[in-house]
N, C-alpha and C positions, 0 to 999 in steps of 0.2 A: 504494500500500500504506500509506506513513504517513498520506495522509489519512484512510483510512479508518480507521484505529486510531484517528488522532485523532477522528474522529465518533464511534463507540464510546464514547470514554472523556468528551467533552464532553456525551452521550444519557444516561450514567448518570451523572454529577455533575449535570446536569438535573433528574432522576429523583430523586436523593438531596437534591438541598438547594432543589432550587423546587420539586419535588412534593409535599415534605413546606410551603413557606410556603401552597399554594394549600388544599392541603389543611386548613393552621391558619385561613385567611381564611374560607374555607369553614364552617368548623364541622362537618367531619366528626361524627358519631359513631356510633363498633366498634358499639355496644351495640342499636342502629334496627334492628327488624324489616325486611324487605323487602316489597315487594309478592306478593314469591312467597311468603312465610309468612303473609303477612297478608291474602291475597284469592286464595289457592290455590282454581284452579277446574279444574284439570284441561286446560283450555286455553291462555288465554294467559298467566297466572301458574301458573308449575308449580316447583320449588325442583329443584334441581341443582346435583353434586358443584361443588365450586372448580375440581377440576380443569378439568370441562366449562368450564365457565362461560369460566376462562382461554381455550382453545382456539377458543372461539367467538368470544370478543372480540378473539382473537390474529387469526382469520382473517378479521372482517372489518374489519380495521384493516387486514392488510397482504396482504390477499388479491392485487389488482393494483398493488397501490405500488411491488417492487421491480421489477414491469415498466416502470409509467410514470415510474418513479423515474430508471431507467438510461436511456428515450429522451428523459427532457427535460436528465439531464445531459449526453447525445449533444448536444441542439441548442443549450443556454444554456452547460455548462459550470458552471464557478465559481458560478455567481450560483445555478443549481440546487441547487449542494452547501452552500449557505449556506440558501439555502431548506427542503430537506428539513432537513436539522440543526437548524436556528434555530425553522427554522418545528414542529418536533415540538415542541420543548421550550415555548415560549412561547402557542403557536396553537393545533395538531391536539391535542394530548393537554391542555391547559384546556380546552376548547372539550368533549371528547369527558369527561371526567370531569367537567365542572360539569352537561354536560349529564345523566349518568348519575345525578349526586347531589339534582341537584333533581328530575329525575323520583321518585327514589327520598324527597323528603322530601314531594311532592306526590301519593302510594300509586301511584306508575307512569304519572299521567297522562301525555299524549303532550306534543308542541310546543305545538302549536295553545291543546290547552287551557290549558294552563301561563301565554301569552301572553295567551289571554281572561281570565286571571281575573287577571293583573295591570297589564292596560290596556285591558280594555272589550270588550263587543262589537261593533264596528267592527271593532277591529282581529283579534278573534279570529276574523271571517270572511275579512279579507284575507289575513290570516298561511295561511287553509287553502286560499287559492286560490293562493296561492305556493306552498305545502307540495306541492299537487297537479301543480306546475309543475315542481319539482324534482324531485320522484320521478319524473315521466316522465323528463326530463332523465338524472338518475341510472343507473335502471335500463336504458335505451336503452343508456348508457357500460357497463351491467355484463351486460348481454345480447351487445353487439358488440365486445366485448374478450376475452372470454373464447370468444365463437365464433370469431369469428379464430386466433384461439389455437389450438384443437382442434382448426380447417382446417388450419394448418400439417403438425399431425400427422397427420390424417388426409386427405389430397389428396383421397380416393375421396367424401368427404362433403362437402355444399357446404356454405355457409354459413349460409345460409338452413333449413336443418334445424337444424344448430346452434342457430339462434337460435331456434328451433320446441321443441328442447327444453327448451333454458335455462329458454324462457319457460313453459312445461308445468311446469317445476320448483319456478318461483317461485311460480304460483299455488298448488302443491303446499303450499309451506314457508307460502301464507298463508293457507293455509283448516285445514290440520290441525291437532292440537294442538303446541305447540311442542315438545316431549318424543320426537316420532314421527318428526319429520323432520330438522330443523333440530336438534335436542339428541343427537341420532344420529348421523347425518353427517358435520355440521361438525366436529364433536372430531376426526373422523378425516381431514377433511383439514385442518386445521391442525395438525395432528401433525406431516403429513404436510409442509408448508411449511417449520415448524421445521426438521424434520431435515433439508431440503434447505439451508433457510439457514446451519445450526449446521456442514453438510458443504460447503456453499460459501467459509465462513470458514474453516475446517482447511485445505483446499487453499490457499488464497490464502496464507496464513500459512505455510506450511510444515508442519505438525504432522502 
C-alpha cells in the first residue's frame, strides 16, 4: 500500500516539475495549429473534443500496462517497480510526448518520414523496414494479449477467433476514417479503464 502511494505521488511531482522542464527544452507552443486544423481531411486528420483526445491517448498508453505491469512485478519484483515508476517519468512519457510534439511541428508526419528528412535517404528507408518490423512485432503483443484475455472470460471461444476478430478490428480502425471508429470507441473504453483504475484505488485505500 505505501509503495504504491509512494508511486502516485513521485508520477505527479514527475508530471509537475520534469514535465513542465521537457516541455521548456522542447519549445512547446499553446498557440501551433495542429495537423487536424490545419490539413482536416475528413480522414486521417479530423479535430476532436480534448476530452476525446484525453481518453484515447489515456487508452493507448495504459490499455495492457497495468496487466503487464502487475506480471513482470510478479516475476522481477522491486527492480519492476522502479522501472514502471522511473521509467514513466524519464523514458515512456518523453519519449511519447516529444514524439507527439514533433510530429505535430513537422504537420503530422509519421517516424519514418521525420527520420528521412533529418538524416537522409538511406536511413529513411531503413528506419521503415524497422518500423515495419515492429509493428508486426507490436500488434502480434496486442492481438495475443488481449485475446487471451477475452478467452479467460469467455472459455466457450477459442483463441484463435479472438485473434480473428481483434485483427478484423484493426484493419477496421485502419482503413476508416478516424472519427468513425477509433474516435468512437476508444473514448468509451478508456472511460471505461479509468473508472476501473480510479475504483481499484478507492478499494485499496480504504475510501
Amino acid at each position: 500500500m505505501y509503495s504504491f502511494i509512494i508511486s502516485v505521488i513521485i508520477l505527479v511531482i514527475g508530471y509537475v516539475f520534469y514535465g513542465k522542464f521537457v516541455e521548456r527544452v522542447f519549445g512547446a507552443d499553446p498557440e501551433r495549429p495542429t495537423p487536424a486544423l490545419t490539413k482536416t481531411d475528413g480522414i486521417d486528420y479530423v479535430p476532436l473534443p480534448a476530452w476525446r483526445i484525453f481518453l484515447i491517448q489515456f487508452l493507448n498508453i495504459a490499455g495492457l500496462g497495468p496487466i503487464f505491469g502487475a506480471i513482470m512485478g510478479i516475476f522481477y519484483g522491486p527492480s519492476a517497480y522502479l522501472w514502471i515508476v522511473f521509467g514513466t517519468i524519464f523514458a515512456g512519457g518523453v519519449h511519447d510526448y516529444l514524439s507527439g510534439m514533433i510530429s505535430v511541428r513537422k504537420g503530422g508526419a509519421g517516424l519514418p518520414d521525420i527520420v528521412g528528412e533529418e538524416l537522409g535517404t538511406g536511413i529513411h528507408h531503413g528506419i521503415r523496414v524497422l518500423s515495419v518490423v515492429l509493428l508486426v512485432l507490436l500488434t502480434t503483443t496486442f492481438m495475443t494479449g488481449p485475446a487471451n484475455l477475452l478467452h479467460g472470460l469467455a472459455r466457450s471461444v477459442s483463441v484463435n477467433i479472438w485473434i480473428g476478430v481483434i485483427f478484423i478490428y484493426y484493419i477496421l480502425a485502419t482503413l476508416l476514417p478516424i472519427d468513425k471508429l477509433i474516435g468512437r470507441f476508444y473514448p468509451l473504453f478508456g472511460g471505461i479503464l479509468l473508472f476501473m483504475g480510479v475504483g481499484i484505488m478507492v478499494v485499496m485505500l480504504g475510501w
